[in-house]
N, C-alpha and C positions, 0 to 999 in steps of 0.2 A: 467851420466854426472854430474860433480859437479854444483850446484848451485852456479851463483855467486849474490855475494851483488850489489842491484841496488843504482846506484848514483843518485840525481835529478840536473836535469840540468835545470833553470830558464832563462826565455828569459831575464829578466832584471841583470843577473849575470854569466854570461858566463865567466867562470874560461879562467884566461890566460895559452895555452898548456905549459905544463912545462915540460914532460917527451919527449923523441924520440920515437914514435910510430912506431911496426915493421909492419903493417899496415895502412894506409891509405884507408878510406871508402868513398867514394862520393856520399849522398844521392840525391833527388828532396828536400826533405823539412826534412825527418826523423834525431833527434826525433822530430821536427814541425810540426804542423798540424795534423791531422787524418788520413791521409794514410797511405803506405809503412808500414802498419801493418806487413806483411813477411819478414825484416828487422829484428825488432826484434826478432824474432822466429830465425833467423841463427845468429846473433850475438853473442851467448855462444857458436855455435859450434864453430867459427872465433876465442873467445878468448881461445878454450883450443891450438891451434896452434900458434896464435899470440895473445901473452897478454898482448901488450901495442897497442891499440887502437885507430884512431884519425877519428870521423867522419866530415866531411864537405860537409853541407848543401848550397843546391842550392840559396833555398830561406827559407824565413817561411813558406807556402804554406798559410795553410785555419785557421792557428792560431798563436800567436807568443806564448802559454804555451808550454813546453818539458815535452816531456813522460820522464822515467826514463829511465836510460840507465843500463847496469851491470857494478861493480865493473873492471877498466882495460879499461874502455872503456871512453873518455875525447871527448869535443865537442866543434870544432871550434864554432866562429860567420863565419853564411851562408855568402856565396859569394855577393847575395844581400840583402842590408836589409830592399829591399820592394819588396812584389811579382808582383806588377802591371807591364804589358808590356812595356808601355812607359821608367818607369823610370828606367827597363833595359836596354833596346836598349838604354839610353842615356847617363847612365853609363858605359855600355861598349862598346860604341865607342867612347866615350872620355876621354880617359886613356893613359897611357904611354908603352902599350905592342905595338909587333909591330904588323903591319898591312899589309905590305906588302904579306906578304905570306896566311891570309886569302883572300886578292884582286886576288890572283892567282888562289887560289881554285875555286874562284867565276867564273874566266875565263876557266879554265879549266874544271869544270865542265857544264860549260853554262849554269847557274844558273840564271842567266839575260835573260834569255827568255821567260821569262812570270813572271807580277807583283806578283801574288804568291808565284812561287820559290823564286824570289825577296826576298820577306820577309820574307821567312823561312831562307835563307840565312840569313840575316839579323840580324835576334834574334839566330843563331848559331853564327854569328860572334861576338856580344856583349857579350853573355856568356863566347868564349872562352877568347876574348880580357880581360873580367874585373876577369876570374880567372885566369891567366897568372899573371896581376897584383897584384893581391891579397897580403897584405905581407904574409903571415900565408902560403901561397903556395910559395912563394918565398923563403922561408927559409926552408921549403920542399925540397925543390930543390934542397938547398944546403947541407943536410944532408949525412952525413956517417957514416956508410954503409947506402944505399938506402935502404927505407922502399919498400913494395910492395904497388903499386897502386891498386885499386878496385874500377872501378865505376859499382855501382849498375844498370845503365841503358846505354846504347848504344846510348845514345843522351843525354842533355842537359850540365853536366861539362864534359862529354866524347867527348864532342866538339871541348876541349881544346889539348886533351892529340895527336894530329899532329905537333902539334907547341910545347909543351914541349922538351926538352931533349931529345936525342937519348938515352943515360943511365938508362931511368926511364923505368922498371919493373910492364908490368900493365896488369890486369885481366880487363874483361867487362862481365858483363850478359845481352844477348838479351831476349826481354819478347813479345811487339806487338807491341806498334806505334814506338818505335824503329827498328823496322823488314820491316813495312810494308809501303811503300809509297804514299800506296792511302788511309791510314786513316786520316782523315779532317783535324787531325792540321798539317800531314805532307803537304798538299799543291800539295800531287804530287812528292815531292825530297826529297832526305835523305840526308842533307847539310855532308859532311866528310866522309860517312858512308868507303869508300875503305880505306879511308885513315888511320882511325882509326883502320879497321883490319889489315894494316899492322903494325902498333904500338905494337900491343896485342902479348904476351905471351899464352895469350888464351882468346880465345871470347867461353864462355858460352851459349848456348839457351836452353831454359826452353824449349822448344816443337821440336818434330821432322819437322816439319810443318814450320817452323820458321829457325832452320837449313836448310835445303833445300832450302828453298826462297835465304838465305843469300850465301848459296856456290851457286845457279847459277847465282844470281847475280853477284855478285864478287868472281869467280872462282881460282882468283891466290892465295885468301889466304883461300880455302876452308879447309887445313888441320890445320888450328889456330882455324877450330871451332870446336865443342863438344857441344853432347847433355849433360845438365845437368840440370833435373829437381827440380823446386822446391818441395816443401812438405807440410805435415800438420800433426802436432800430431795426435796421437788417439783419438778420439772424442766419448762423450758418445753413446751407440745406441740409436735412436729414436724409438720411439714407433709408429705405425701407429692406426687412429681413430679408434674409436669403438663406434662411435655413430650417425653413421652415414651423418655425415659431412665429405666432404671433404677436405682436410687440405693442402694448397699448403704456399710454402715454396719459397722463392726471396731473395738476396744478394749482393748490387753491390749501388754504388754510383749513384744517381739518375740524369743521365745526358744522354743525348740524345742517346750518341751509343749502351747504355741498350736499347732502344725499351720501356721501361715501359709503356708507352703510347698505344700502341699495346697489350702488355699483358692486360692491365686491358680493352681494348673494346674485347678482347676475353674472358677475366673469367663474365665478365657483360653479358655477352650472354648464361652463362651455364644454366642450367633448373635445378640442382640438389641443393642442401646448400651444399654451399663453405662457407670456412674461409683462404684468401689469407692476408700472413704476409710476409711484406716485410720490411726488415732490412737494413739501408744506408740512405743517406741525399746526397741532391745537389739540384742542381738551376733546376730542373725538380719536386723537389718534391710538388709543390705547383698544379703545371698545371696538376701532375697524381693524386692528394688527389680531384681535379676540379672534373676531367672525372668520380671519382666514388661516387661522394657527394649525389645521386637520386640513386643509386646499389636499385636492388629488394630487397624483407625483406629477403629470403633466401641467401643473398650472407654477407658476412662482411668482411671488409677491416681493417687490421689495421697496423699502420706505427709508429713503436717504434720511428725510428729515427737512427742516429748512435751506435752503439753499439762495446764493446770492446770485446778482448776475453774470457774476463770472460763470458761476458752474451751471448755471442755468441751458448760459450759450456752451458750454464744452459739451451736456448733456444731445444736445441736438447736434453737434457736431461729432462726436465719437460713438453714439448708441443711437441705434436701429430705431427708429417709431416708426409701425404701424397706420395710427389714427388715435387722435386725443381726442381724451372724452371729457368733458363737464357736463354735469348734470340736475347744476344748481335747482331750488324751485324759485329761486331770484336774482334779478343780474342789472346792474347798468348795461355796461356795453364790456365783457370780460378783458383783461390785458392777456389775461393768460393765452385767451383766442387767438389775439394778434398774433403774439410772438408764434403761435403753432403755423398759422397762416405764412407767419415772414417765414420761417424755416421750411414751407412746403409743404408742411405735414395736413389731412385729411382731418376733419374735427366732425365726433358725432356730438349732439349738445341737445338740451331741452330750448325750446321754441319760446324763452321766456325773457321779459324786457328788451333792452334791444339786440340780443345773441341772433335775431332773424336779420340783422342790418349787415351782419359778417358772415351769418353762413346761410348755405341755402345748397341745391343739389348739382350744384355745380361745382361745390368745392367739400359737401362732405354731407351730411344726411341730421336733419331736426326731428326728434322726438317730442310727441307731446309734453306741455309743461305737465308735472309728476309723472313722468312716465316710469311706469312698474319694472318691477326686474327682471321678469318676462319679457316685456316689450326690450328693453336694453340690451339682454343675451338673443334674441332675434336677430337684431340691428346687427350687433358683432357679430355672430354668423353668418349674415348675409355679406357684411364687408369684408370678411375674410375669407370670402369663398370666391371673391370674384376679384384680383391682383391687376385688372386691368383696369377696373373702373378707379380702383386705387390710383393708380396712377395719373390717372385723366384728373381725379381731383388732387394732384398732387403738384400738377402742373400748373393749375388755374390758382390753387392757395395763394401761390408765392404773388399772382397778379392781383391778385384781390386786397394784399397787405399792401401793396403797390398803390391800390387806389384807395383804400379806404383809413390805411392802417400805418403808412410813413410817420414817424415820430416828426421827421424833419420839417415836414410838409404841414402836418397839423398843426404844428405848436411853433413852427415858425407864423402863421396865420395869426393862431391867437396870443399874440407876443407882440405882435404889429398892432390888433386892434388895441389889447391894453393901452399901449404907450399912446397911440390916440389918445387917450382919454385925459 
């Protein structure tokens, strides 16, 4: 695939759109903030199909500096340009889109029966109300030929796209709390979610597990979905210890539906030397670096912090892993998995969403969903007690990303269907 030239996009200089984009992308924050790292990794497959670009950002998320983007690709200003909850929900619902028709949804889905749904209503209705309004989407609108829509997630500007135009042309990827209504910030309800399938040209899910939920949930438009997995390049092999330490390996934004908390009263319990390195930042990381500040002398912790993909891949290139653990008690289909899988590495994981589609006992060991911290330090003493079995899944890992988990392979797939459309 050709290399394209990366553009920098600056929060304090956000070029006015000047070309007709034959794409429209709708991120949460990307290129804002630190997430949505998988973004840019399909982004070059996107523009060898479509090479005028337009992404628009939800909000800024967790920073207002922009990652680069590639050459082809132009970046609105975010829908909001403040992330805090208030000052959305008050920005969009006091605007000039109309209203009427999310009031309907509200009744029609009985959404107002309980203050929670309430509120997730709520911040689904201000989002959609204030990108309707948007001008930069309004002029969208009025383009011809219609670009193709893409929103990257099955909730937050995907909120919008019931109320847009019947004429507009839209793709969706489902991933997990888009899918699933009983993770914490859904409250219980999936404010639009039918409605929004019936908009879709195709709704995407990352996991089979995830597909399923979604067509028995809303059955009429189960043939708008498709599984379409994400990916992860090829990743150096890791090398496992040789010195007898055991070397565990962690990935994920440090927020409470990680468990991190969990994991580390289980590795604090093992009897052997461990070296557990966990990679990511969030508002949990303070309270897990607490629980292991008194760790025995044989155990060591250590917490780089956020990390990009460069250091991501140096990580598995120059240091020892073991066996990677997540432990979420919710998951689309983890990227973090991939990448351990392309690199080789052994993954122990909770049995929950679709993390059963990537592991199984052929390349690393499932714990029950909430599995305790008992059951966790079990699991790791038995996988460290036995260096052969390691291996044997350590062989199979790298086959497995091979089949299930090629970035190249995947997203060149769903790059092909897009542009059909």
């Amino acid at each position: 695939m050709p290399v394209r030239r990366l553009t920098h996009h600056a929060a304090h200089d956000i070029q006015k759109v000047t070309s007709q984009p034959n794409l429209i992308l709708f991120t949460d924050a990307y290129p804002y903030g630190s997430q949505e790292t998988f973004v840019a990794l399909e982004l070059p497959f996107l523009l060898e199909a479509f090479p005028s670009i337009l992404i628009v950002p939800r909000t800024f998320g967790d920073s207002r500096k922009a990652r680069d983007v590639p050459h082809g690709a132009q970046v609105a200003a975010p829908i909001f340009s403040r992330s805090n909850r208030s000052y959305r929900l008050i920005h969009g619902l006091f605007n000039t889109a109309p209203f009427l028709p999310l009031l309907q949804a509200l009744l029609d889905e009985r959404l107002y029966r309980s203050p929670g749904k309430l509120i997730r209503w709520m911040e689904a209705a201000s989002t959609a109300r204030k990108l309707i309004s948007h001008p930069e989407v309004r002029r969208l609108i009025e383009q011809r030929p219609q670009p193709l829509w893409y929103f990257y997630w099955g909730a937050g500007c995907a909120w919008a796209l019931p109320f847009l135009p019947p004429e507009i042309k839209a793709v969706c990827r489902f991933h997990g709390f888009d899918v699933y209504e009983d993770r914490r910030e859904n409250r219980g309800c999936m404010p639009f979610q039918e409605r929004i399938l019936e908009r879709l040209r195709m709704g995407a899910c990352i996991a089979q597990h995830g597909l399923e939920h979604l067509q028995a949930r809303c059955p009429r438009h189960a043939n708008t979905l498709s599984l379409h997995r994400l990916g992860v390049p090829t990743m150096p092999a890791a090398q496992a210890s040789d010195d007898g330490v055991f070397r565990i390996l962690s990935c994920s934004r440090m927020v409470q539906l990680k468990r991190l908390d969990v994991l580390a009263q289980a590795i604090l319990t093992l009897e052997f030397p461990v070296e557990w390195r966990h990679l990511g930042d969030g508002p949990c990381k303070e309270a897990v670096k607490r629980l292991v500040e008194s760790c025995p002398s044989h155990i060591r912790c250590v917490f780089p912090g956020q990390v990009n993909y460069d250091e991501l891949h140096n990580t598995y290139r120059d240091t020892p892993v073991d066996i990677f653990v997540l432990i979420s008690e919710s998951e689309g289909v983890p990227v973090s998995i991939m990448e351990a899988l392309g690199a080789g590495v052994p993954v122990l994981a909770t049995a929950v969403g679709g993390v059963p589609e990537l592991v199984d006992d052929t390349v690393g060991q499932l714990l029950s969903a909430g599995a305790h911290a008992v059951e966790i330090a079990d699991a790791l003493t038995g996988i460290q007690s036995m260096p052969d079995r390691r291996q044997r899944w350590a062989l199979a890992a790298r086959e497995r990303w091979r089949e299930c988990a090629n970035a190249e392979t995947n997203l060149k797939k769903f790059v092909s269907e897009c542009s059909a459309l």
